[in-house]
N, C-alpha and C positions, 0 to 999 in steps of 0.2 A: 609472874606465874600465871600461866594459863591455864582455866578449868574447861573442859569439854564438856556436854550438856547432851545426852542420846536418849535414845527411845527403841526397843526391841519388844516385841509381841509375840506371843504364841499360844492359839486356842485362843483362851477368853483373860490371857496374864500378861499384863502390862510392865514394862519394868523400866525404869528413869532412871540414867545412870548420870553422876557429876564424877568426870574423871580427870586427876591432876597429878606430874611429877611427886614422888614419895617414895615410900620405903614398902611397898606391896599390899599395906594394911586394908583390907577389904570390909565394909559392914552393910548389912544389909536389913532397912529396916531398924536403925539405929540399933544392931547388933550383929556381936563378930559372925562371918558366914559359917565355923564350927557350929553355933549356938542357932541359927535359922536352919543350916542343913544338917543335918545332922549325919546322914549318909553320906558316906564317901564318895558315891557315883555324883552325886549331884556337886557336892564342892568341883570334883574334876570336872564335870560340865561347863560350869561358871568360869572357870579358868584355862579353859582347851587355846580360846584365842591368844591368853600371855603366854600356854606355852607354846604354841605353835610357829608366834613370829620370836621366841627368845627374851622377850623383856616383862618375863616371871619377875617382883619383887622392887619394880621400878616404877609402880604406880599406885598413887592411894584412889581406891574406889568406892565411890556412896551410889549404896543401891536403895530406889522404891521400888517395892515391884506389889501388884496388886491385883484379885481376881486370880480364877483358875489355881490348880494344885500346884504340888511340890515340884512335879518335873514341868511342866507348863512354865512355871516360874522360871527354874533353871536354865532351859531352853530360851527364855525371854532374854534373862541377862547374859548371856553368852551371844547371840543375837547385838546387845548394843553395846559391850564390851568391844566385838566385834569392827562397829561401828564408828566409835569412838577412837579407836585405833587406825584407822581408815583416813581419820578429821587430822592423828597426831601425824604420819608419814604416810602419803600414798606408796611408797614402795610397799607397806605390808597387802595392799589390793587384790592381788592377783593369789598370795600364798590364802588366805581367808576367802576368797572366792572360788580357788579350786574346792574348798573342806567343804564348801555351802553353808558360812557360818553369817554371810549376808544375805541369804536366799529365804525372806519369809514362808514360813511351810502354811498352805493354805489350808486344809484338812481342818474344818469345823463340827461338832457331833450336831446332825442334821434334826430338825425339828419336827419334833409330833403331831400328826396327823390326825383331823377329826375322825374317827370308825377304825381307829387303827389301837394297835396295846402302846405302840410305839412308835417308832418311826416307819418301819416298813413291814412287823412283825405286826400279821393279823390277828383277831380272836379266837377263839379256839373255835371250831365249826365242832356245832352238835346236829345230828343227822336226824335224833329227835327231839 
């Protein structure tokens, strides 16, 4: 029985996936992904790449994932869901590479500037 071992990132969320033939059972954070996500958007995110290449329900999944929010997260483990599928058959490469579900999205929130409110949002000018 072979377990697969991946890594997906997005923003500042990390997320470690151990993935091995099973019966679909997903937990994330030593709990069921219903119980972490709670929104239905985000369980489908997590799962775009089982359904995508058709092997929904054929794998059991341990997710860490860590830092950054709820969709950050999401987007992490789908990311090395992704991945890991990639590790199990190279034919699914090309169908998960079209979606851009291996293509880490760079787009970080940019860092605050000394004399600034914000990042690029000045102080308010008073004229007296």
């Amino acid at each position: 029985m072979e377990i697969i071992n991946t890594i997906g990132r997005r923003k500042t969320s990390v997320a470690r996936i151990y993935m091995k033939p099973g019966k679909g059972e997903i937990t994330v954070n030593s709990r069921s992904i219903e119980q972490y996500f709670p929104f239905d958007l985000h369980q489908i995110v997590v799962k775009q790449p089982l359904a995508l290449v058709g092997v929904d329900g054929t794998y059991d999944i341990k997710i860490n994932v860590d830092g950054g929010g709820i969709k950050g997260q999401a987007e992490a483990a789908r990311m090395a869901i992704a991945r890991a599928l990639c590790e199990f058959d190279v034919e699914h490469r090309p169908a998960l590479k079209k979606e851009g579900f291996l293509t880490r999205d760079p787009r970080m929130v940019e860092r605050k500037k000394p004399g600034r409110r914000k990042a690029r949002r000045k102080f308010q000018f008073s004229k007296r």
